[in-house]
PADRENLO-855550 format. One record per residue: x, y, z of N, C-alpha, C, O, CB in turn. Coordinates in steps of 0.2 Angstrom, whole numbers, m for minus. Last residue first. Glycine has a CB too. Layout:
// PADRENLO-855550
   n_u   n_v   n_w  ca_u  ca_v  ca_w   c_u   c_v   c_w   o_u   o_v   o_w  cb_u  cb_v  cb_w
     X     Y     Z     X     Y     Z     X     Y     Z     X     Y     Z     X     Y     Z
...
***
This chain:
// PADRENLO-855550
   n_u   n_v   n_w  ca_u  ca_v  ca_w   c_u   c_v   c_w   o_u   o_v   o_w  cb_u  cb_v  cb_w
    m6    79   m36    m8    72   m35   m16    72   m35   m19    67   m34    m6    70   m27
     8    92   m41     3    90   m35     1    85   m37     5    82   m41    m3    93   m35
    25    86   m35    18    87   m39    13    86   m36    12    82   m32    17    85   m44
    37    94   m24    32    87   m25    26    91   m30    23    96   m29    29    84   m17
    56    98   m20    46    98   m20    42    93   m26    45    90   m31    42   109   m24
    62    98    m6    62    98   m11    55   100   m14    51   103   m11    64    92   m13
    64    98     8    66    93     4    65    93    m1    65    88    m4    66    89     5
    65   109    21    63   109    14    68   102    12    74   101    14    66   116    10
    63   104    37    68   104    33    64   105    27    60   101    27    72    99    33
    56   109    54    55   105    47    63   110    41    65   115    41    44   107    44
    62   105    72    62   109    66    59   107    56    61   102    54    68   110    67
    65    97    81    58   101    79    58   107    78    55   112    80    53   102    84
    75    89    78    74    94    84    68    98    84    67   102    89    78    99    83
    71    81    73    73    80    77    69    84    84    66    83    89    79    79    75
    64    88    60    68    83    60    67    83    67    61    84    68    76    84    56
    52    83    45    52    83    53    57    81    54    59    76    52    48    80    57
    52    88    29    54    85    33    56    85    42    61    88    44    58    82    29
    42    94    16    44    96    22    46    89    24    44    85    21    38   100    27
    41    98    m2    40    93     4    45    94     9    51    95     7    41    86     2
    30   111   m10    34   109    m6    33   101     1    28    98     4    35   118    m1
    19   114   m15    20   110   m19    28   107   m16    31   103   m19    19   113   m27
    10   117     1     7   117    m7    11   111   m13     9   105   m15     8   125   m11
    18   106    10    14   111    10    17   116     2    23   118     0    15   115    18
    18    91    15    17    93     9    14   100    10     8   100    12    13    87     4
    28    82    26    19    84    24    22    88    18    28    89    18    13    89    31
    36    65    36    34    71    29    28    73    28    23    69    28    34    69    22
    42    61    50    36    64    46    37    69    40    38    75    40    32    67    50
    54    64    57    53    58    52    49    59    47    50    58    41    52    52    55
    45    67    70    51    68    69    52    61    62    51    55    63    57    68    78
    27    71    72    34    65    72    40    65    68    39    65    62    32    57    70
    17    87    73    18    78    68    26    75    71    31    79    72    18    79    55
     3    92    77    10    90    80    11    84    75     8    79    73    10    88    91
    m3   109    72    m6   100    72     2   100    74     6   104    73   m10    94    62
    m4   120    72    m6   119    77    m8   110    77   m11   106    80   m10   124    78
     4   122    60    m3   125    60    m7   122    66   m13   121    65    m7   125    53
    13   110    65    11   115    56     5   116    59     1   111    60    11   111    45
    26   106    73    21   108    73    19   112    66    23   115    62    21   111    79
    37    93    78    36    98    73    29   101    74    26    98    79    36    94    65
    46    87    92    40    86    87    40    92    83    44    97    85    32    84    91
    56    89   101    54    81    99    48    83    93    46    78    91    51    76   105
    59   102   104    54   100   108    52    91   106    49    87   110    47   104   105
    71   111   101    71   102   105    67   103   108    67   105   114    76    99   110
    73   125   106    71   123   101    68   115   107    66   114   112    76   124    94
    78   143   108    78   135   113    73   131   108    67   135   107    75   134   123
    88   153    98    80   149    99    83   141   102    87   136   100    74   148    90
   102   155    97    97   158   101    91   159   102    88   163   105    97   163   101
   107   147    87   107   145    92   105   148    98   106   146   104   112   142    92
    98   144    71   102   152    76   102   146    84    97   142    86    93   162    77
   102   134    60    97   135    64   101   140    69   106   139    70    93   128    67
   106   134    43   109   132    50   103   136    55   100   142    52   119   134    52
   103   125    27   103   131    33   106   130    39   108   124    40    96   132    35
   103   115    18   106   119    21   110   125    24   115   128    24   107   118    21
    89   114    17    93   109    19   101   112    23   103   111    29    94   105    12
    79   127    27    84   124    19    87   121    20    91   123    24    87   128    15
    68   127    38    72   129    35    76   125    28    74   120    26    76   129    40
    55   134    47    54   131    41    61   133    37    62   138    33    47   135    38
    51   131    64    54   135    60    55   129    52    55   123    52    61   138    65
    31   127    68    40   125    71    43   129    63    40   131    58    43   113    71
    17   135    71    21   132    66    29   130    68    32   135    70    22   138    60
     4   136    80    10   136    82    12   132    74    10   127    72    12   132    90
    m5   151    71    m6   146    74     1   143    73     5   144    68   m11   144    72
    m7   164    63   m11   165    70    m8   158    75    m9   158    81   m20   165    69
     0   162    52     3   166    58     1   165    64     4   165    70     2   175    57
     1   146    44    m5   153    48     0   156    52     4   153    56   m12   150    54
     7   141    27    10   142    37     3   146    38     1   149    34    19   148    41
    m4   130    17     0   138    20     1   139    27    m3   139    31    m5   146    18
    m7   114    16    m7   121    17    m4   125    18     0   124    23    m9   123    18
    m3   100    19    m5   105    27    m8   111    25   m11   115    29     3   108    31
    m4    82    13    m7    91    11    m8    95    18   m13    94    22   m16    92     6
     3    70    18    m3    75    21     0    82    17     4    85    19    m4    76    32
     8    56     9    10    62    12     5    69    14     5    73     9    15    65     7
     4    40     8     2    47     7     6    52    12     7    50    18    m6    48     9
     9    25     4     7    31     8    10    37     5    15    39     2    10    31    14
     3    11    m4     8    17    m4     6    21     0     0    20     1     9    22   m12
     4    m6     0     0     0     0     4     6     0    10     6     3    m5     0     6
***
């Protein structure tokens, strides 16, 4: 069975997003970060997890943070 990658949509300002960076990027070491989990618009997803916002694929990393990985057609 193939799995699906969840469609999130557009970050909301009003709601908790974790930081959105470029492979590589380096994250400021003046945000306490390490929550274990990612957040997009107030949903919590698992370190590992991929979502798809619009034509961008996000990857949860560790730190709870998401990674651009590239991008994805739509489906």
């Amino acid at each position: 069975m193939k799995e699906t990658v969840p469609q999130v949509g557009a970050p909301d300002p009003e709601r908790d997003t974790s930081p959105i960076l470029d492979e590589d990027e380096e994250l400021s070491l003046d945000r306490e970060l390490e929550t274990g989990v990612c957040y997009f618009n107030g949903v919590a997803y698992a370190p590992g997890q991929y979502v798809r916002s619009g034509s961008e694929l996000l990857h949860c990393e560790e730190r709870g943070v998401w990674v651009r990985k590239g991008e994805m057609p739509f489906r």
